[in-house]
C-alpha positions in Angstrom: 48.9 12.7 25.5 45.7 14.6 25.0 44.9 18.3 25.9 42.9 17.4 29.0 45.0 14.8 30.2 48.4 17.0 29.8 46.5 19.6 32.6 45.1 17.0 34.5 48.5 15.3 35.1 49.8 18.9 35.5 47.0 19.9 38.7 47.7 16.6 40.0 51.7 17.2 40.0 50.5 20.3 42.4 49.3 19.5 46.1 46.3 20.6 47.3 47.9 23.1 49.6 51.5 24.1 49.1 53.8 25.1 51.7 54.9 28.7 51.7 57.9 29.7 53.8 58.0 32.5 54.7 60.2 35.2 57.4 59.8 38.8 58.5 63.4 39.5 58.4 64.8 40.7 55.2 68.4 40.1 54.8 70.5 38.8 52.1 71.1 35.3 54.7 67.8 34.8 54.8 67.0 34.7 51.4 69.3 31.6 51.3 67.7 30.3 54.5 64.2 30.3 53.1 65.9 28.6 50.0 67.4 25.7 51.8 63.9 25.3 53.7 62.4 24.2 50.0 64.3 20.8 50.7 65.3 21.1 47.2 69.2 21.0 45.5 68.3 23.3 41.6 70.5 20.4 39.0 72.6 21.4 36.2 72.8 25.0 34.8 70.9 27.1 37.0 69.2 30.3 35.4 68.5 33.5 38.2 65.6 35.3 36.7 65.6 38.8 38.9 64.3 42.2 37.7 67.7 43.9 37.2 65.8 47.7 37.5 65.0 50.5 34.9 67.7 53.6 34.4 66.6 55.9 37.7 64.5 53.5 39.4 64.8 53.7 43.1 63.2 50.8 44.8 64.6 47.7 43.0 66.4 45.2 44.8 70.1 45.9 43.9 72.9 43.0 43.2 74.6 42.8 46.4 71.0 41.4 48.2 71.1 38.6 46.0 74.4 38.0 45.8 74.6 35.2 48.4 71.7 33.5 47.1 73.3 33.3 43.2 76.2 32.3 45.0 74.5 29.4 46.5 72.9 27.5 43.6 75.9 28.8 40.9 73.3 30.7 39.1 73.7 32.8 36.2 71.8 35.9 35.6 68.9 35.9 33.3 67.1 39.0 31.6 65.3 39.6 28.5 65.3 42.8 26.5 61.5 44.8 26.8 59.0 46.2 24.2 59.3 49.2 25.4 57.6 51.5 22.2 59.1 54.7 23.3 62.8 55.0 24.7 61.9 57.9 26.5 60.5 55.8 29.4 63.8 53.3 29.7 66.7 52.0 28.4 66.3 48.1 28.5 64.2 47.9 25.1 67.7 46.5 22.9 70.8 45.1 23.8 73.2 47.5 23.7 71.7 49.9 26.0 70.6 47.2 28.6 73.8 45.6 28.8 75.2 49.2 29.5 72.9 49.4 32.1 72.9 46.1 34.0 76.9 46.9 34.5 76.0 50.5 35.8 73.5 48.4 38.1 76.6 46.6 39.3 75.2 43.2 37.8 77.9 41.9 35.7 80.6 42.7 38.5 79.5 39.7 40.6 77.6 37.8 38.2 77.8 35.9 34.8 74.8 37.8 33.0 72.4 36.7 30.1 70.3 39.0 28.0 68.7 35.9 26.5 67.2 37.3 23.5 70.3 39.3 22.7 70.7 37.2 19.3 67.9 35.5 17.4 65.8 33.7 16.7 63.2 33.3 19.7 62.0 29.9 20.4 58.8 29.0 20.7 56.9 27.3 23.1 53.9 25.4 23.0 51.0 26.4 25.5 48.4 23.3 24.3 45.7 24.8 26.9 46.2 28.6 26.9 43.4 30.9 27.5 44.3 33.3 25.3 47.9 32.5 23.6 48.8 29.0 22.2 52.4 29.9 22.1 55.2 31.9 24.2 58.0 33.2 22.2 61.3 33.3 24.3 65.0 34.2 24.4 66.5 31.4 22.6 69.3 31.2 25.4 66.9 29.7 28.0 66.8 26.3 26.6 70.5 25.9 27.6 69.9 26.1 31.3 68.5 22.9 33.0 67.0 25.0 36.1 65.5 28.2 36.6 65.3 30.5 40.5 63.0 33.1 40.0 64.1 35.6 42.4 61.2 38.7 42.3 60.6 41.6 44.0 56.8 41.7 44.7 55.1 45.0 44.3 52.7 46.6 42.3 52.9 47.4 38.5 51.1 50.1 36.2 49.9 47.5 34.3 49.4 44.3 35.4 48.6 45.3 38.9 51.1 43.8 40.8 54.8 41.9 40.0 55.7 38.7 41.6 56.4 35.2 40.5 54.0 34.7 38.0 55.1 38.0 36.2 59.1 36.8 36.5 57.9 33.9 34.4 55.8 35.5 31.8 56.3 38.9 30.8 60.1 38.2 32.6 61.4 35.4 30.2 59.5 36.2 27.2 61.5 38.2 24.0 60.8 41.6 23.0 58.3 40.2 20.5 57.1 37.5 23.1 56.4 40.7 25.3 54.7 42.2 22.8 52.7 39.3 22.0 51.5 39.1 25.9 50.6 42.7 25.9 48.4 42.3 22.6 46.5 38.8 23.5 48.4 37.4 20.8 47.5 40.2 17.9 50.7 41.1 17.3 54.5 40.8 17.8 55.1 44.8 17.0 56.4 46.3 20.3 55.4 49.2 18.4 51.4 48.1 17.2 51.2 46.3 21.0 50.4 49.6 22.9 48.5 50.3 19.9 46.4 47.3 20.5 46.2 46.3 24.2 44.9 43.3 25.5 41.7 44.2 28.0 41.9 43.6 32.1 40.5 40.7 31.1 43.1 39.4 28.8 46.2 40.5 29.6 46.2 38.7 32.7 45.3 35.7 31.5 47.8 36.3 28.6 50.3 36.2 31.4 49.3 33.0 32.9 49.4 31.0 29.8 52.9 32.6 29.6 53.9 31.5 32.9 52.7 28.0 32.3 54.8 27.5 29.3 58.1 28.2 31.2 56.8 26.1 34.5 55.9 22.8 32.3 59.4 23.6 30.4 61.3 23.1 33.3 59.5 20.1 34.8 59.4 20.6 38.6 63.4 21.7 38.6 62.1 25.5 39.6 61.9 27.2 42.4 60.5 30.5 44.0 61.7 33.5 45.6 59.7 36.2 46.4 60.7 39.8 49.0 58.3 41.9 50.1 60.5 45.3 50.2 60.0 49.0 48.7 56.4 48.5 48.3 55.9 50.8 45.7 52.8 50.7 43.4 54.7 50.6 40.5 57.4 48.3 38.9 60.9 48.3 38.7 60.5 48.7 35.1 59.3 52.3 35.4 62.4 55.4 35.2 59.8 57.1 37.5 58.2 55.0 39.8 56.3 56.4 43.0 57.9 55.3 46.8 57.0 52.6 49.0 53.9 53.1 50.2 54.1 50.3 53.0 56.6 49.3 55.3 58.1 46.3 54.2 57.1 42.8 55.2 59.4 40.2 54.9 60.7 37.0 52.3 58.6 34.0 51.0 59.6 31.0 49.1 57.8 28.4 47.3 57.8 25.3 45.2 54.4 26.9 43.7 54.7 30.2 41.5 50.6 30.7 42.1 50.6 29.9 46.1 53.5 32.3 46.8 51.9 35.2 44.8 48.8 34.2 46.3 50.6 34.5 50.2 51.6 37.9 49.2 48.5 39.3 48.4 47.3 37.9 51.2 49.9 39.8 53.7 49.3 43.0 52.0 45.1 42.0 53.1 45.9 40.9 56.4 48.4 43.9 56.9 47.2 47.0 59.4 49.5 49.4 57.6 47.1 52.3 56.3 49.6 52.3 52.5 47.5 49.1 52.3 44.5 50.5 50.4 46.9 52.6 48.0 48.6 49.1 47.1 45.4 47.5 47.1 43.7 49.7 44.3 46.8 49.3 42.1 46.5 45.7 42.4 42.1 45.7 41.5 42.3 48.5 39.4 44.2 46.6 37.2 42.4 43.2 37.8 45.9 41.7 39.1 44.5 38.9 41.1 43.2 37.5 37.7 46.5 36.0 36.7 46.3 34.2 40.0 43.4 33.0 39.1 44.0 31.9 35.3 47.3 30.7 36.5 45.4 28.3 38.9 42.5 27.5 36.4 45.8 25.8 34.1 46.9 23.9 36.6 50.0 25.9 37.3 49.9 25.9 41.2 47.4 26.0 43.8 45.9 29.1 45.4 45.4 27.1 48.9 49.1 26.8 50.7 50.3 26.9 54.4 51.8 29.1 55.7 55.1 28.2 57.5 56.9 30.7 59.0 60.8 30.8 60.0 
């Protein structure tokens, strides 16, 4: 199959509009409600990709939210170690010290967890029509799971302007050196020489989305999306240090479509009239966020147009 007709069959497996579910009540129930509104049953070995939250964060979503949800689909929990260059801003940058963490974080007393890089090698990925990388390097331990839930908390980021499904799927499931090859536009696999040489606004973004679209065509359509709009802080869960919400919260999407349900988001924060809008806002264009939404769409990974249908 050539280039053009792998995305072309990709952008016509995606529906002109996608349906978005989405509620303004944010409860651990509902997460599985919005779930079982998807219409879909996740086969096999189900990977959870959530953001398991830096050492001193405050606003990430803790284990006991998502309990009943992993619970539901039998789901293991999946994380990959970061490229962090300097330890003094977390703990999750090797194995050892993330594993400590994610059972100080309370994950491994419910769950079955996965730090998917732990041993090497990475496997590598293909990405025939990326903008800017032509391969995603990846915890090898991925490949044994048949279906992925990425569960995210969407909020903004220092660096790529916002988090949400798109960033679960790139920056989330890549290695250490994938990481650091999606922070460099593909210059280097260092996580040391990365920071050193940064991918622009323009790049990094769309470093992301050939990322993302690596893991979507791995898994084929058995994937499906999770998104809660709660502790709207402008930066990450990956930061030690990480401002407060600056919103109120605003409730739980879900989606078939990883560029539609970060599209809705964006979107709510727009349409909101709370006044920590504009302080979100800037985070997100500052940083030219909306751009992986963009180059995501572009590759055929989902649809910017959805409906919204809500519960």
């Amino acid at each position: 199959m050539s280039e053009l007709t792998a995305l072309v069959s990709r952008q016509e497996a995606i529906p002109m509009k996608s349906n978005v579910y989405f509620t303004r009540t944010i409860t651990p129930e509902k997460v599985v409600e919005l779930y079982r509104a998807l219409g879909v049953t996740l086969p096999g070995k189900v990977a959870v990709k959530v953001h398991s939250g830096e050492k001193g964060n405050q606003n990430f979503l803790h284990p006991d939210f998502w309990k009943p949800m992993v619970e539901a689909v039998n789901g293991t929990i999946v994380e990959c170690n970061t490229a962090y260059g300097d330890a003094s801003v977390g703990v999750r940058d090797n194995t050892d010290s993330h594993w400590k963490l994610m059972e100080e974080h309370g994950w491994t007393k419910d769950f079955t967890v996965d730090i998917m890089d732990a041993e090497g090698p990475d496997v590598v990925w293909p990405i025939p029509n990326g903008k800017i990388l032509k391969e995603n390097h990846l915890g090898k331990n991925i490949e044994n799971y048949d279906s992925m839930l990425v569960l995210a908390h969407f909020k903004g980021h220092p660096m790529g302007g916002y988090g949400g499904a798109l960033k679960q799927l790139s920056i989330g499931c890549a290695s250490r050196a994938g990481k650091a090859l999606i922070h460099s536009a593909g210059k280097t696999d260092d996580r040391y020489k990365t920071w050193e040489q940064h991918a622009s606004p323009v790049e990094f973004p769309e470093a992301m989305a050939d990322a993302a679209e690596s893991v979507v065509a791995h898994f084929k359509g058995k994937i499906a999306y999770i998104n809660v709009m709660k502790n709207l802080s402008v930066d990450c869960d990956c930061c030690a240090v990480a401002e407060d919400p600056c919103m109120q919260d605003i409730g739980i999407l879900a989606s078939l479509d990883p560029v539609a349900i970060d599209q809705a988001c964006i979107d709510l924060v727009m349409q909101s009239d709370d006044p920590g809008k504009e302080h979100f806002m800037e985070r997100v264009n500052s940083r030219n966020g909306i751009h992986t939404i963009e180059a995501a769409a572009e590759l055929g990974t989902g649809s910017r147009e959805y409906t919204l249908i809500e519960l």
